[in-house]
C-alpha positions as CSV (number, residue, x, y, z in Angstrom):
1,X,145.9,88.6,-9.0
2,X,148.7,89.4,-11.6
3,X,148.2,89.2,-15.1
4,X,150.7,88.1,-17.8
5,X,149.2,88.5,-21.5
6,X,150.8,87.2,-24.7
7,X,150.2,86.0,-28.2
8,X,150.1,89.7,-30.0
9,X,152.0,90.5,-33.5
10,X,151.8,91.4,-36.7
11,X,149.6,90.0,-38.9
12,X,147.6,90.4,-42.3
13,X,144.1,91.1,-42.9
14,X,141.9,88.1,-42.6
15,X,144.5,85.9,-40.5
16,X,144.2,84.1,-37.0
17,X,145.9,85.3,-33.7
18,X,145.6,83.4,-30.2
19,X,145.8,85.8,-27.4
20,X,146.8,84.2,-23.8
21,X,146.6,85.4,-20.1
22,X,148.3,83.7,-17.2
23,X,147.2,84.6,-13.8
24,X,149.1,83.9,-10.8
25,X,149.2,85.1,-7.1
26,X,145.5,83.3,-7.0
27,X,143.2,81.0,-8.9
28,X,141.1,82.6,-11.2
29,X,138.5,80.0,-10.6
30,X,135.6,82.5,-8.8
31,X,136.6,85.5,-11.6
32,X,134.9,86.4,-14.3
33,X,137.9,86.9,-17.3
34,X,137.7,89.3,-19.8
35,X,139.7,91.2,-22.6
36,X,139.2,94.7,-23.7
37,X,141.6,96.6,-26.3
38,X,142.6,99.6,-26.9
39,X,143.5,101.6,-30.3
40,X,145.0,104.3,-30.6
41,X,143.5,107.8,-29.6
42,X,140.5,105.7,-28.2
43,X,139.4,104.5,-25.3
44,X,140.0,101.3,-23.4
45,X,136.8,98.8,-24.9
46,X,135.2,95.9,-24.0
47,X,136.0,92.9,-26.5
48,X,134.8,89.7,-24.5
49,X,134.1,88.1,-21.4
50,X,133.6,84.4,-20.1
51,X,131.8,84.1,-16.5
52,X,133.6,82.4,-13.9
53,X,131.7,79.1,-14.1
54,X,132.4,79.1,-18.2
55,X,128.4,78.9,-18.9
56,X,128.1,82.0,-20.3
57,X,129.9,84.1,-23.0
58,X,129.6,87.8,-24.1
59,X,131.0,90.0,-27.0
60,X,131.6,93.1,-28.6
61,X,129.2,93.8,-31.6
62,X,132.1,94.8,-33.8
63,X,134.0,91.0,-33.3
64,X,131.0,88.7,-32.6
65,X,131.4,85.4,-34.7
66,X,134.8,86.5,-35.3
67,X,136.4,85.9,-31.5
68,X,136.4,83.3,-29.4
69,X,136.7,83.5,-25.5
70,X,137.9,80.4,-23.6
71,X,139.0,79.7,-19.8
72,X,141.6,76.8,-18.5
73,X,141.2,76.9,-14.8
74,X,143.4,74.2,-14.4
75,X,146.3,76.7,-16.2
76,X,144.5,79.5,-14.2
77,X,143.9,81.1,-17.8
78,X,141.8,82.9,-20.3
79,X,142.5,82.6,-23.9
80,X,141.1,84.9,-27.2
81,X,141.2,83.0,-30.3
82,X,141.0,85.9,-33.0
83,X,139.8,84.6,-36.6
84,X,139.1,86.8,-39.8
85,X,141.1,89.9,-38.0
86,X,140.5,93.3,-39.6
87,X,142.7,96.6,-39.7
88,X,139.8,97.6,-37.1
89,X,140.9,95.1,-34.1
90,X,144.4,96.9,-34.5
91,X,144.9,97.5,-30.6
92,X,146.9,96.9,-27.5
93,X,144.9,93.7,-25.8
94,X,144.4,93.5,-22.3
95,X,143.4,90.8,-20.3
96,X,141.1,91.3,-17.2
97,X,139.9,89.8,-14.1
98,X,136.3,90.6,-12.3
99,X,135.7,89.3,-8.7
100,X,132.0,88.3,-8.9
101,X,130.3,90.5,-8.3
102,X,132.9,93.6,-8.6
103,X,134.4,95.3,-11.0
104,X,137.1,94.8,-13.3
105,X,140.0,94.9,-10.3
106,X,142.3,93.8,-11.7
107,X,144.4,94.0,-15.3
108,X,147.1,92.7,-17.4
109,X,150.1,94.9,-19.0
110,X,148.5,94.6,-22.8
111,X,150.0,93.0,-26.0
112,X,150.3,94.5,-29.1
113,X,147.8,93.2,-32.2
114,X,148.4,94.8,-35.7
115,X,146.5,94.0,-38.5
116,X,147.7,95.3,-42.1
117,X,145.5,95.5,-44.6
């Protein structure tokens, strides 16, 4: 599975981003999806995940009511819909794909979110 990630920029304290991840090379249908990010200096972080049959949600602590995960299988993707952003979620995002019931196997190149405050 190849990942392509998009939607990242620069943006102010307290506005919206939507983050996107294509998949190709197979369906995503069976994966769990997922996003992590990454600031700088720190390590790579979980940030969401939907399950594969879209019935079940989780999220970071530090983003909860603030993110939004969200799958198309149809578009083989996973979307983020960022709301109230904070100089905090500054971070490369990456997207992620879990074959149920392995591990994260497989990741995205990243795109760049910046918040100013």
């Amino acid at each position: 599975v190849q990942l392509q990630a998009s939607g990242g920029g620069l943006v102010q304290a307290g506005d919206s981003l939507r983050l996107s991840c294509v998949a190709s090379g197979r369906t995503i249908v069976s994966y769990d999806m997922g996003w992590f990010h990454q600031a700088p200096g720190k390590e790579r972080e979980f940030v969401a995940r939907v399950r594969w049959s879209g019935d079940s949600r989780d999220y970071a602590d530090s983003i909860k009511g603030r993110f939004v995960i969200s799958r198309d299988n149809a578009k083989n993707s996973v979307y983020l819909q960022m709301n109230s952003l904070k100089p905090d979620d500054t971070a490369v995002y990456y997207c992620a794909a879990k074959p149920v019931p392995d591990s994260w196997d497989y990741w995205g190149h990243g795109t760049q979110v910046t918040v100013s405050s």
